[in-house]
RODO-2510 file (C-alpha; in nm, 4 decimals, decimal comma):
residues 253
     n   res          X          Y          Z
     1     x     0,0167    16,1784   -12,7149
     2     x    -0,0486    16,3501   -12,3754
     3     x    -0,0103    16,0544   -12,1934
     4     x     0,3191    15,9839   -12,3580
     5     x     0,4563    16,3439   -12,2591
     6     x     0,3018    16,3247   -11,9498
     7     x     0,5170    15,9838   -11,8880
     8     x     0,8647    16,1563   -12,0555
     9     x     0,8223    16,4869   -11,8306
    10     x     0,7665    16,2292   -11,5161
    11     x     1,0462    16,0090   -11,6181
    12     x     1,2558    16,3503   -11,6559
    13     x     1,1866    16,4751   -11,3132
    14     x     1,2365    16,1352   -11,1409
    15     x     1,6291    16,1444   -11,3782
    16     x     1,6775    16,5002   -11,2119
    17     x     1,6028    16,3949   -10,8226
    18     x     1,8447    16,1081   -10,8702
    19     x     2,0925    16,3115   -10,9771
    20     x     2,0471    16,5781   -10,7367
    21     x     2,0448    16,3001   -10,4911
    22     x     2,3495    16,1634   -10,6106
    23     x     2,5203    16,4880   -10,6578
    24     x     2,4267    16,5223   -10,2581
    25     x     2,5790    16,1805   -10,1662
    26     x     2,8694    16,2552   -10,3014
    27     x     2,9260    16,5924   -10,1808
    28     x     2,8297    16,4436    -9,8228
    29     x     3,0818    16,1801    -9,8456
    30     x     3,3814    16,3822    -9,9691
    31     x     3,3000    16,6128    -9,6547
    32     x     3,3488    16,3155    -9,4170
    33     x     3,6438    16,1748    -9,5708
    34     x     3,7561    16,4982    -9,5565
    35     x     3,7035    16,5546    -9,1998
    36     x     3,8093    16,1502    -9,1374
    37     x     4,1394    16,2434    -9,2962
    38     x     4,1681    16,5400    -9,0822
    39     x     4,1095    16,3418    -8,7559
    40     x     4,3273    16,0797    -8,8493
    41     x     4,6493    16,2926    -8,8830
    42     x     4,5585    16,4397    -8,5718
    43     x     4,5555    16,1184    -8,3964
    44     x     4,8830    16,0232    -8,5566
    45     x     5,0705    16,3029    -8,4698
    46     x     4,8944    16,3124    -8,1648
    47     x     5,0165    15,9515    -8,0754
    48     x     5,3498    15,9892    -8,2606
    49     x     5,1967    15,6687    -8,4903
    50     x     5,4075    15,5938    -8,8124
    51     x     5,0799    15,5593    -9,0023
    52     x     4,7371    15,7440    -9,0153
    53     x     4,4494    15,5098    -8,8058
    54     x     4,1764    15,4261    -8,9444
    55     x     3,8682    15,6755    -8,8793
    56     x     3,4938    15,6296    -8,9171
    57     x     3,1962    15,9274    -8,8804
    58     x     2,8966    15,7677    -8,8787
    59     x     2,5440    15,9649    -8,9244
    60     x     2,3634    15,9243    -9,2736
    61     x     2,4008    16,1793    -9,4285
    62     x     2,7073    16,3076    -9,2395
    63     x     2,6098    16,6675    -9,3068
    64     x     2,3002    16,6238    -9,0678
    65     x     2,5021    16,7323    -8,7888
    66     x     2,5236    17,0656    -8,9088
    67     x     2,1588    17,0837    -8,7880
    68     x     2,1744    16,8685    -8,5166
    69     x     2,5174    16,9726    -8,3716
    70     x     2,5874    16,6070    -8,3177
    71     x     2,8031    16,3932    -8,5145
    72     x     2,6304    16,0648    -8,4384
    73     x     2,9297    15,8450    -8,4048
    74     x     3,3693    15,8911    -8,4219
    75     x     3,5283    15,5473    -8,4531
    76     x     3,9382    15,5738    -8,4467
    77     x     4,0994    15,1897    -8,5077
    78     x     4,5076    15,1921    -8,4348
    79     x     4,6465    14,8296    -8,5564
    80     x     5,0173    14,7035    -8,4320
    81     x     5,0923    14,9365    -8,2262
    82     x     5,4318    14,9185    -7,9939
    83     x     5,3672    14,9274    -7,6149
    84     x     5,6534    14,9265    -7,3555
    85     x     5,4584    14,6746    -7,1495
    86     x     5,2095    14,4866    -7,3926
    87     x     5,4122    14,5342    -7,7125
    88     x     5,1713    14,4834    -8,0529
    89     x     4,8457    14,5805    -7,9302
    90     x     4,5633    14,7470    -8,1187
    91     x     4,2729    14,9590    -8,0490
    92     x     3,9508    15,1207    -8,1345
    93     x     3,7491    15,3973    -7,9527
    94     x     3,4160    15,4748    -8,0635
    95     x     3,2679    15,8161    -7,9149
    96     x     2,8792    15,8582    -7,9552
    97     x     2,6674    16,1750    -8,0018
    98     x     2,9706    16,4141    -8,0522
    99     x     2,8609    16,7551    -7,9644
   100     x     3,0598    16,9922    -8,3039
   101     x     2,9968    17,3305    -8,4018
   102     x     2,9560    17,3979    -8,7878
   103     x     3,3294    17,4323    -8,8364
   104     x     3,3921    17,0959    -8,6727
   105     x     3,1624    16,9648    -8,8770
   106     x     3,3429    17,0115    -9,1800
   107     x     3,7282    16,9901    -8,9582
   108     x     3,6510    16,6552    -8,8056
   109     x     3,8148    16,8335    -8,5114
   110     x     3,6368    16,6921    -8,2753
   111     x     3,9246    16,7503    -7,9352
   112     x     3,7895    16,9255    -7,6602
   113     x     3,4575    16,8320    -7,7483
   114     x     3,1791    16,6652    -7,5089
   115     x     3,0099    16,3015    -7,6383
   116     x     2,7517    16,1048    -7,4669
   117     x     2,9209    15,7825    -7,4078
   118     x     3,3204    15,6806    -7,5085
   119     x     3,3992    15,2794    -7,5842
   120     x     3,7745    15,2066    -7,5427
   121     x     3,8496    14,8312    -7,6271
   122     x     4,2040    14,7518    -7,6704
   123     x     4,3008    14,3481    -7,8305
   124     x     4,6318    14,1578    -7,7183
   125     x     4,7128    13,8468    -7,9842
   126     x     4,9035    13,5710    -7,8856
   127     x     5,2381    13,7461    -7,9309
   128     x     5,1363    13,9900    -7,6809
   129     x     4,9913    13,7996    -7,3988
   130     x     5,2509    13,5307    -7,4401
   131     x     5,4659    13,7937    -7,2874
   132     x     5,3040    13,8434    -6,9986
   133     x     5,3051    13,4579    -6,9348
   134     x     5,6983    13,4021    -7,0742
   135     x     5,5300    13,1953    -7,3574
   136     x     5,6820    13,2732    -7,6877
   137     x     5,4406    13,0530    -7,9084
   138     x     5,1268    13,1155    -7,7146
   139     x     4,7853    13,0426    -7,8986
   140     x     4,4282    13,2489    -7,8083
   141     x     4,1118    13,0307    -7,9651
   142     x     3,7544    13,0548    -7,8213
   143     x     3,7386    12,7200    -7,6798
   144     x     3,3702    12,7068    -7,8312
   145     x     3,3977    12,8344    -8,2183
   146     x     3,7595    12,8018    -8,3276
   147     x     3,6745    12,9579    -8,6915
   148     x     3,8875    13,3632    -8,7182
   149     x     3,5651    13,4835    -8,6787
   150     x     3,4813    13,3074    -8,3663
   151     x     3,1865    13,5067    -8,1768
   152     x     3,2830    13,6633    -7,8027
   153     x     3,3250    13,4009    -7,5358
   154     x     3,4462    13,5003    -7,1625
   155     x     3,6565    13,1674    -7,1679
   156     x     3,9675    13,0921    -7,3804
   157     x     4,1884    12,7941    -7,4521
   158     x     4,5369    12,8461    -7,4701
   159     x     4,8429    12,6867    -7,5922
   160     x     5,1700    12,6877    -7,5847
   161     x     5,5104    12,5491    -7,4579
   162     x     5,6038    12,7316    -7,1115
   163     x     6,0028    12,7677    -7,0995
   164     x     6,1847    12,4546    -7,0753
   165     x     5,8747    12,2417    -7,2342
   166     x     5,8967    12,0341    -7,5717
   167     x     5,5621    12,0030    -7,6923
   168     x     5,3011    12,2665    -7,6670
   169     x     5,0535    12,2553    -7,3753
   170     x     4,6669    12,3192    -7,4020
   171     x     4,4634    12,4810    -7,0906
   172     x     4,0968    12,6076    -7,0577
   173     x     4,0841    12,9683    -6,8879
   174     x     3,8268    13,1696    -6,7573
   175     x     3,8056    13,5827    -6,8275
   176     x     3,6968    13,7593    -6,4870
   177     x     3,6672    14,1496    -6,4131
   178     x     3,6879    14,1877    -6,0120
   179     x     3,6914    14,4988    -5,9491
   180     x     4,0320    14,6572    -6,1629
   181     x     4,1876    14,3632    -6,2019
   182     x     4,1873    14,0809    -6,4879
   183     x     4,2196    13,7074    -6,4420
   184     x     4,3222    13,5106    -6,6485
   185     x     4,2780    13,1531    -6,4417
   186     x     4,3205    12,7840    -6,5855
   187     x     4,0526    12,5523    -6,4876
   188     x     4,1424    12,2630    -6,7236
   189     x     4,3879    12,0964    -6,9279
   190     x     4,3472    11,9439    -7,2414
   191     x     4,6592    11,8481    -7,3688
   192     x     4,9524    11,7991    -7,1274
   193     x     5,1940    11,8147    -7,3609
   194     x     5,4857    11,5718    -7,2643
   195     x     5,3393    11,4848    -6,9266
   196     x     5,6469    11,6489    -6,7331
   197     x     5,4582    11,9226    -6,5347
   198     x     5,1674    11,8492    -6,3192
   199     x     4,8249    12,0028    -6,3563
   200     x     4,8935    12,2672    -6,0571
   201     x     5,2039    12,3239    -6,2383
   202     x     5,0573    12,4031    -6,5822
   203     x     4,7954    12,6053    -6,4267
   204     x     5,0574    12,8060    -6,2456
   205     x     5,2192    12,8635    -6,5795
   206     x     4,9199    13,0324    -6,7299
   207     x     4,7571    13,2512    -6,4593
   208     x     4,8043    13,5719    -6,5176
   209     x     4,6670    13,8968    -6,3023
   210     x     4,7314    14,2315    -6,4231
   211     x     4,5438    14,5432    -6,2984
   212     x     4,3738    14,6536    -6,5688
   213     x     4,4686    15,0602    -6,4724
   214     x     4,7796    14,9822    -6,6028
   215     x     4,6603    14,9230    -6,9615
   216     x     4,6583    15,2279    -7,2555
   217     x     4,2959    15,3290    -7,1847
   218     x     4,1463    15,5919    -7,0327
   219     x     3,9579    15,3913    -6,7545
   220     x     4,0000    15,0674    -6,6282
   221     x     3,8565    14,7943    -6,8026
   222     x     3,4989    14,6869    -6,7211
   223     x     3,4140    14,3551    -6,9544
   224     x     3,6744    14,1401    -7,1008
   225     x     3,6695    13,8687    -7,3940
   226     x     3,8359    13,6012    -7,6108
   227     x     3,7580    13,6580    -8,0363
   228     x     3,9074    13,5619    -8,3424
   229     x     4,2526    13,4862    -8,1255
   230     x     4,2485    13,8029    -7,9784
   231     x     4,1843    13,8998    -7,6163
   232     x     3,9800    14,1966    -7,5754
   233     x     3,9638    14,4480    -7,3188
   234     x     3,6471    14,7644    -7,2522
   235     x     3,6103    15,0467    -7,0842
   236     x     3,3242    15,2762    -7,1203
   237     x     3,2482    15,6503    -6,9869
   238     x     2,9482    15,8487    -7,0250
   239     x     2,9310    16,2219    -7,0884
   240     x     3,2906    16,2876    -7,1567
   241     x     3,5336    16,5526    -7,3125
   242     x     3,7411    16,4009    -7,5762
   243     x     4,1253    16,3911    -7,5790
   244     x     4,3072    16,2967    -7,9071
   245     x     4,4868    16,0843    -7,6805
   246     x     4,1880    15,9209    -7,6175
   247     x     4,1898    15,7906    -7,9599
   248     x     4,5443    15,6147    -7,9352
   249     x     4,7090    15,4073    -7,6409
   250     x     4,9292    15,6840    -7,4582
   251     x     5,2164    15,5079    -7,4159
   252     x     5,3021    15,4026    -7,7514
   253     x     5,7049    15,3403    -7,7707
***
């Protein structure tokens, strides 16, 4: 008989620490959504966006940063956004070891504050790099896994029909960073499409060069890459103070 209440009393106290636990996680994860939410309208107001972006604090549990004054990571994601230059783009921003006071914890305020290192990667579809090149119907595939979730690759294949074309051509690029400029340069073609333009031609018809100080981001970009049919670009910073516009491209209109 002892060993059966022995075994209920143990099976009673294991119950209550799994609910306490539980009644933790949740109270830990309403007080980051809340302080998500927060950021997010922040950001879209901020940015004058027509929806809320998407916002991530990491750190498990959330609350430890009320001890360790750091919220471990702030991840903002803006999708379709207008650009004068770029139009759609989207964006993500991921600032690490945010430096919050108590009330910031629980805010998600994080503007103003300092964070150890600040990712900036901004994507351009199809639609959007088409533009630069005048090609409406322009296709982004990593040349070397074609499936949407195709891995990063620093070479692309393109195609599309350059103005006054019938069929759709197909080129293989290379992605380069010198210095703050992108280049986007041809160095193949696989498909010539009707045969009308030769190869110096077609390559001239997808080059593209842009400085990459002229893109929404705080810095210019530093790596560049082809995934899932979108061309990425990144910028990072270390030891930074955070802007909200830091969170959203700044020339959104």
């Amino acid at each position: 008989m002892r060993h059966v209440g022995r075994s209920t009393a143990l099976r009673r106290i294991i119950l209550a620490v799994l609910a306490l636990l539980f009644v933790a996680w949740v109270a830990d994860s309403a007080i980051a959504a809340r302080a998500e939410r927060h950021l997010a309208a922040q950001v879209r107001d901020s940015a004058g966006l027509e929806l809320s972006p998407s916002v991530y604090f990491g750190g498990v549990p959330y609350t430890s940063a009320l001890i360790s004054g750091k919220i471990k990571s702030a991840t903002v994601s803006v999708s379709d956004v207008e650009t004068s230059q770029f139009g759609l783009i989207s964006t993500s921003t991921d600032a690490v070891d945010v430096q919050v006071d108590p009330a910031q914890v629980f805010s998600g305020n994080i503007d103003g504050r300092r964070a150890l290192l600040l990712t900036q990667t901004i994507g351009l579809d199809g639609v959007s790099v088409g533009k630069q090149l005048g090609i409406a119907d322009l296709d982004i595939s990593n040349p070397y896994d074609i499936s949407p979730n195709g891995g990063p690759a620093s070479e692309a294949q393109l195609r599309g029909a350059p103005d006054g074309q019938a069929k759709p051509i197909t080129v293989m690029c290379d992605l380069r960073i010198e210095g703050s400029d992108f280049r986007l340069t041809p160095t193949s073609v696989v498909d010539p499409g009707d045969g009308s333009l030769s190869e110096e031609e077609i390559f001239r018809a997808f080059e593209w060069r842009i400085d990459t100080r002229l893109l929404p981001m705080r810095d210019q970009a530093g790596f560049v890459y082809v995934s899932g049919g979108t061309l990425y670009f990144q910028a990072q910073q270390r030891d930074v103070t955070l802007s909200l516009k830091d969170f959203s491209p700044t020339d959104v209109g």
